[in-house]
BALOBA-1460 file (C-alpha; in Angstrom, 3 decimals):
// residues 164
<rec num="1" residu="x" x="5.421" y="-83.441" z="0.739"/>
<rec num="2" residu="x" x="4.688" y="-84.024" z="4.491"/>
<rec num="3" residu="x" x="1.113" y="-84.146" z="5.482"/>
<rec num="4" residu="x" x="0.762" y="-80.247" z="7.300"/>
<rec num="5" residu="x" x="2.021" y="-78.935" z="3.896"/>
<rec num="6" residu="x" x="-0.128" y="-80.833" z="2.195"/>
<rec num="7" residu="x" x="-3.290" y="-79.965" z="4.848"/>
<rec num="8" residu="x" x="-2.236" y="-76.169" z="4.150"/>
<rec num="9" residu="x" x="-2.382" y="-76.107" z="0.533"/>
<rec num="10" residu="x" x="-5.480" y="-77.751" z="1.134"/>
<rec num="11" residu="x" x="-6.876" y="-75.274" z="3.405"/>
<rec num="12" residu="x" x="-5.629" y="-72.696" z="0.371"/>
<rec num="13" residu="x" x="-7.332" y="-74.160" z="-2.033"/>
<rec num="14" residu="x" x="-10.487" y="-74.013" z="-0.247"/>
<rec num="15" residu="x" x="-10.044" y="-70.410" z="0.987"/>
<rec num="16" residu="x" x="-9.289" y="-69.385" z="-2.410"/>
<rec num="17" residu="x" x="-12.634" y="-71.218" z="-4.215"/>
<rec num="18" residu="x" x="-14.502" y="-69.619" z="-1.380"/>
<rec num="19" residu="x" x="-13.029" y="-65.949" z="-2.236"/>
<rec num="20" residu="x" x="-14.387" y="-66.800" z="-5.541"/>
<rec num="21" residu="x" x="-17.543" y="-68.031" z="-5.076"/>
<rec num="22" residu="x" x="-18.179" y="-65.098" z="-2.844"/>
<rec num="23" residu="x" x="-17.574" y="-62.775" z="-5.051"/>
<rec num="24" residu="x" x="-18.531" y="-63.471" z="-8.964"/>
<rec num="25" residu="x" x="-19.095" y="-61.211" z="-11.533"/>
<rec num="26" residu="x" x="-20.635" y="-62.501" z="-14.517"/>
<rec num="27" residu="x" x="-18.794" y="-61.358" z="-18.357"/>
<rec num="28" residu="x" x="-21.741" y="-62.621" z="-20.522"/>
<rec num="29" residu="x" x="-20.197" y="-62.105" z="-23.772"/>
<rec num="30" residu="x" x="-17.034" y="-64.663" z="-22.832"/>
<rec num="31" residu="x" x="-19.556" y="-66.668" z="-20.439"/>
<rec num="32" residu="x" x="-16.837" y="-65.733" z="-18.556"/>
<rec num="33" residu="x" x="-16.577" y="-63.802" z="-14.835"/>
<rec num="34" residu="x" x="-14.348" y="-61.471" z="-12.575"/>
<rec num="35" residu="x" x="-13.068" y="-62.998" z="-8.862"/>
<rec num="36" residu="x" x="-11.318" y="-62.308" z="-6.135"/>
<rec num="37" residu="x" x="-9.213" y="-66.100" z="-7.231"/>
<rec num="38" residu="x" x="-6.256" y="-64.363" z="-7.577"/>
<rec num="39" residu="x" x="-5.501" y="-63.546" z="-3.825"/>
<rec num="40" residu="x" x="-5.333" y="-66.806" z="-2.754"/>
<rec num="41" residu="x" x="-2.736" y="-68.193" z="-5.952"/>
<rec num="42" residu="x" x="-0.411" y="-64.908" z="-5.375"/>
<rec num="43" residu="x" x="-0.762" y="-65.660" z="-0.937"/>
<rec num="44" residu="x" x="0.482" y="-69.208" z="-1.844"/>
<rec num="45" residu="x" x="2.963" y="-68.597" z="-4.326"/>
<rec num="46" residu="x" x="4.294" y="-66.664" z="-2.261"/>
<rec num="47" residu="x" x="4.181" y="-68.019" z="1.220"/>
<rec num="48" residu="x" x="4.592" y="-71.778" z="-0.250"/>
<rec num="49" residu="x" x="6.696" y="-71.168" z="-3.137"/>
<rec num="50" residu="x" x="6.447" y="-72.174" z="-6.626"/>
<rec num="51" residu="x" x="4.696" y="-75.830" z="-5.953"/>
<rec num="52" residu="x" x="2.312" y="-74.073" z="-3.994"/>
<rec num="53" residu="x" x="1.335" y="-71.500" z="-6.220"/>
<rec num="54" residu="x" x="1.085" y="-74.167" z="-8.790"/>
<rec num="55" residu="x" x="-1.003" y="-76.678" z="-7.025"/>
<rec num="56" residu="x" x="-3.104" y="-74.094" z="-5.619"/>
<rec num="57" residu="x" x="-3.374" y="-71.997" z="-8.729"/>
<rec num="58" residu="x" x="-4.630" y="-75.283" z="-10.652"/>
<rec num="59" residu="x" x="-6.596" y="-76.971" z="-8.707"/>
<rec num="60" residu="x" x="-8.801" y="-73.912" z="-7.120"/>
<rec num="61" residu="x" x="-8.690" y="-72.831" z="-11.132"/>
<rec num="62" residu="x" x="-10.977" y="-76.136" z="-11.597"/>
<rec num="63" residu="x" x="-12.646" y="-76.174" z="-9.189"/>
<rec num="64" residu="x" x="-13.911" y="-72.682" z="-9.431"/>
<rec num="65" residu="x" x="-14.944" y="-73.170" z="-13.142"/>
<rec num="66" residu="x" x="-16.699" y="-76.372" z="-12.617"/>
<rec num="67" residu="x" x="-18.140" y="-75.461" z="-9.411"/>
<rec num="68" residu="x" x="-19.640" y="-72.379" z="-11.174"/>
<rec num="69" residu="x" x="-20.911" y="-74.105" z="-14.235"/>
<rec num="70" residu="x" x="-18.495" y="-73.159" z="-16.972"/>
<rec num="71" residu="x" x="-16.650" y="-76.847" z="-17.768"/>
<rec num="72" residu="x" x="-15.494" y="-75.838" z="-20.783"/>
<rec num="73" residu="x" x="-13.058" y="-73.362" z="-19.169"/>
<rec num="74" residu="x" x="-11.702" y="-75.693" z="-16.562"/>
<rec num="75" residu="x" x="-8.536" y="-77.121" z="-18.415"/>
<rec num="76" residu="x" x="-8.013" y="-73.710" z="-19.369"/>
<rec num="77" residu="x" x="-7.634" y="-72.343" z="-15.836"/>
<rec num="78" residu="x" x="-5.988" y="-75.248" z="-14.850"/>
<rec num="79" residu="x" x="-2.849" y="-74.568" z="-16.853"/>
<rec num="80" residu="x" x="-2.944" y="-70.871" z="-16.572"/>
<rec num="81" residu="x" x="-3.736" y="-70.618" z="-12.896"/>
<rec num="82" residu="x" x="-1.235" y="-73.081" z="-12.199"/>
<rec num="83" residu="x" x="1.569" y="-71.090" z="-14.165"/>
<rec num="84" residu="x" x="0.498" y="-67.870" z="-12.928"/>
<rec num="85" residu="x" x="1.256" y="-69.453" z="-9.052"/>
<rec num="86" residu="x" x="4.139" y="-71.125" z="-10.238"/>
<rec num="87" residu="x" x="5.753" y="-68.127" z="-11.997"/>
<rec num="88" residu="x" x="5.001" y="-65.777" z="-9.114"/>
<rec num="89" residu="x" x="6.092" y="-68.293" z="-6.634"/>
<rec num="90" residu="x" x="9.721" y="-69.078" z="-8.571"/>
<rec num="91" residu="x" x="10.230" y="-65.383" z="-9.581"/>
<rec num="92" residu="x" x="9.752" y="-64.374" z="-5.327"/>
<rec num="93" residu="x" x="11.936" y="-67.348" z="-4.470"/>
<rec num="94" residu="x" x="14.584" y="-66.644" z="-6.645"/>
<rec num="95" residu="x" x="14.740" y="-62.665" z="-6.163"/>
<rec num="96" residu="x" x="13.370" y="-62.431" z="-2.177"/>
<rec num="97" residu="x" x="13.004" y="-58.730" z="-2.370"/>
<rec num="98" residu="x" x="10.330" y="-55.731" z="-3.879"/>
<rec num="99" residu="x" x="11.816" y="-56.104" z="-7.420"/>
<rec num="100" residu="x" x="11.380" y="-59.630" z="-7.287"/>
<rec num="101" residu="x" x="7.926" y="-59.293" z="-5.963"/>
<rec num="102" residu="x" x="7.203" y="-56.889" z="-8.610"/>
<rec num="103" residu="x" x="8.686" y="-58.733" z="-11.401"/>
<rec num="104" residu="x" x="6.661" y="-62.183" z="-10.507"/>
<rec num="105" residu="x" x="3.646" y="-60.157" z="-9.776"/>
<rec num="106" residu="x" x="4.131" y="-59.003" z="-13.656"/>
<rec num="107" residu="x" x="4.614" y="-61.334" z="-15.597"/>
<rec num="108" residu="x" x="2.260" y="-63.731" z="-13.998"/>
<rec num="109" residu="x" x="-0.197" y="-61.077" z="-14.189"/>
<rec num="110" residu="x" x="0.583" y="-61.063" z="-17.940"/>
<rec num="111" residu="x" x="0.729" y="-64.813" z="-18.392"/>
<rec num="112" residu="x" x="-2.778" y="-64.481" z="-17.083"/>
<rec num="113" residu="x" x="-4.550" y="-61.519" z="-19.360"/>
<rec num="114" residu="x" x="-2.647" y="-63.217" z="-22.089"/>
<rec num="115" residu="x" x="-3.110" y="-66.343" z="-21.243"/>
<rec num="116" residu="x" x="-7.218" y="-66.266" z="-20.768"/>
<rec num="117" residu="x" x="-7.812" y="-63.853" z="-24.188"/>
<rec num="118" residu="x" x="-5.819" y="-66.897" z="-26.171"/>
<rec num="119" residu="x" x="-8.822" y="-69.231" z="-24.959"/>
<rec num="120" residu="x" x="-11.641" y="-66.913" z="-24.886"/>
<rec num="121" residu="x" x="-10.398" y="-66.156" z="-28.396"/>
<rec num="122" residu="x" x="-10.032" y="-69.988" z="-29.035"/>
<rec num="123" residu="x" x="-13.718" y="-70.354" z="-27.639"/>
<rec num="124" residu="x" x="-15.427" y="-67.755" z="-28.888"/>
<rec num="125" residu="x" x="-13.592" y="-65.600" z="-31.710"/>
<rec num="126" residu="x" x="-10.766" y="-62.650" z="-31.509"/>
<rec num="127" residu="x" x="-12.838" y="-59.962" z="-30.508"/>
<rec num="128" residu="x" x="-14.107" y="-61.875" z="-27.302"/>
<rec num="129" residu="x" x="-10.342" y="-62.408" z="-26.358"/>
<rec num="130" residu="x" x="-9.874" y="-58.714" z="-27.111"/>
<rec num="131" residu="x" x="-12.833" y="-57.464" z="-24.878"/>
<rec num="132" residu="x" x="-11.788" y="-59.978" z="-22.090"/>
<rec num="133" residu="x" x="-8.113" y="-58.455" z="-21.903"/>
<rec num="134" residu="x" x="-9.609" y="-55.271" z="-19.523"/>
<rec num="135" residu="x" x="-11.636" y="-57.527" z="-16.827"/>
<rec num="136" residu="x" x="-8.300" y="-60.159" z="-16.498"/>
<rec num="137" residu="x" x="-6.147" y="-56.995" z="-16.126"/>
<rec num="138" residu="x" x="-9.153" y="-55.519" z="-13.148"/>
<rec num="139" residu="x" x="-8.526" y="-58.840" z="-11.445"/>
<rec num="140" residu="x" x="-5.333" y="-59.119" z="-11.330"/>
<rec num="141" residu="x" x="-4.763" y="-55.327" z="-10.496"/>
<rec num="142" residu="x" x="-7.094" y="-56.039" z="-7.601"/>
<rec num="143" residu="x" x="-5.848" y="-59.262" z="-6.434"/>
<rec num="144" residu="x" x="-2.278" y="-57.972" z="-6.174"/>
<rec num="145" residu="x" x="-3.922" y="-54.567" z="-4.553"/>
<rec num="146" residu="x" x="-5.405" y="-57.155" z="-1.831"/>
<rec num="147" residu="x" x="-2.648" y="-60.061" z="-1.586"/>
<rec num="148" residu="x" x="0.638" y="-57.667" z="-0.614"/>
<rec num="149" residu="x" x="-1.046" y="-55.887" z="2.297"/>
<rec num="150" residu="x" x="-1.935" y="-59.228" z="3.020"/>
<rec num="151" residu="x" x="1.319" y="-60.818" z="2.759"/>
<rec num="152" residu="x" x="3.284" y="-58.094" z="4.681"/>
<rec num="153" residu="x" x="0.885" y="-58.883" z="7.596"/>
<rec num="154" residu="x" x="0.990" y="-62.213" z="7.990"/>
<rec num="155" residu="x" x="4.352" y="-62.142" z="7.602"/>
<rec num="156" residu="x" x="4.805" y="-60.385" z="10.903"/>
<rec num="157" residu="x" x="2.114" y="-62.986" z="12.443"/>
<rec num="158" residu="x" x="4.166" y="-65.826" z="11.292"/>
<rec num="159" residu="x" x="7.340" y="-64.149" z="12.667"/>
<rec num="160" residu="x" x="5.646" y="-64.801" z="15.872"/>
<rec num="161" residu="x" x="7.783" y="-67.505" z="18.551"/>
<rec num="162" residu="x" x="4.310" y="-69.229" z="18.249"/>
<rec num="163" residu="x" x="3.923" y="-70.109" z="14.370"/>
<rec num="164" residu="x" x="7.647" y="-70.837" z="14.132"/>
């Protein structure tokens, strides 16, 4: 990986842990909360591709959790943020077009809700997984409703002589 890919996954990660910090709402009963984390995973799964979404899926994932105080969900997000950015990132690269877009958008979406009710129910019991399945779908409803106007903009930036 050369170093201004690796300076702007950086820079992703750190947009995407600030998104989250910024905006935190607290699920008490999973010790659990809502974000805005998913913007910046689905932006760089789909501007950088499945590695991106993966690297910055994962490592923003931990960081977020042990930045906000819950360690005992950071290997959790680690591997689900990670896939979610990966699966979004491969399903856009393979199939560059809406139904592509809409197909990665969900089933990483899924992969997500599912993914975080296995370990809240690991953690604390099948009806916390159960209650936590609405908030994961809110985020990721809201973090796709936020990362495609997104994307389509910055797309015409980039197509810009300048950013080429």
């Amino acid at each position: 990986m050369k170093t201004k890919e690796m300076t702007k996954l950086a820079m992703m990660v750190a947009l995407t842990v600030t998104l989250s910090l910024m905006f935190i709402i607290p699920i008490p009963a999973t010790k659990g909360f809502v974000t805005l984390c998913e913007v910046g995973i689905y932006a760089s799964a789909l501007f950088f591709g499945p590695t991106g979404g993966l690297l910055v899926g994962a490592m923003s994932g931990g960081l977020i959790d042990m930045i906000s105080g819950y360690p005992e969900w950071a290997i959790f997000s680690i591997v689900i943020h990670g896939f979610q950015g990966f699966l979004l990132g491969y399903l856009y690269n393979k199939f560059p077009n809406k139904k592509g877009l809409l197909l990665g958008f969900t089933l990483a979406s899924l992969f997500m809700i599912v993914g975080y009710a296995l370990a809240t129910a690991l953690l604390f019991g099948w009806p916390a997984g159960i209650a936590s399945l609405p908030s994961n779908a809110v985020q990721n409803i809201f973090g796709i409703a936020v990362t495609v106007p997104l994307f389509q903009a910055l797309q015409k930036v980039l197509r810009h002589p300048q950013y080429k």
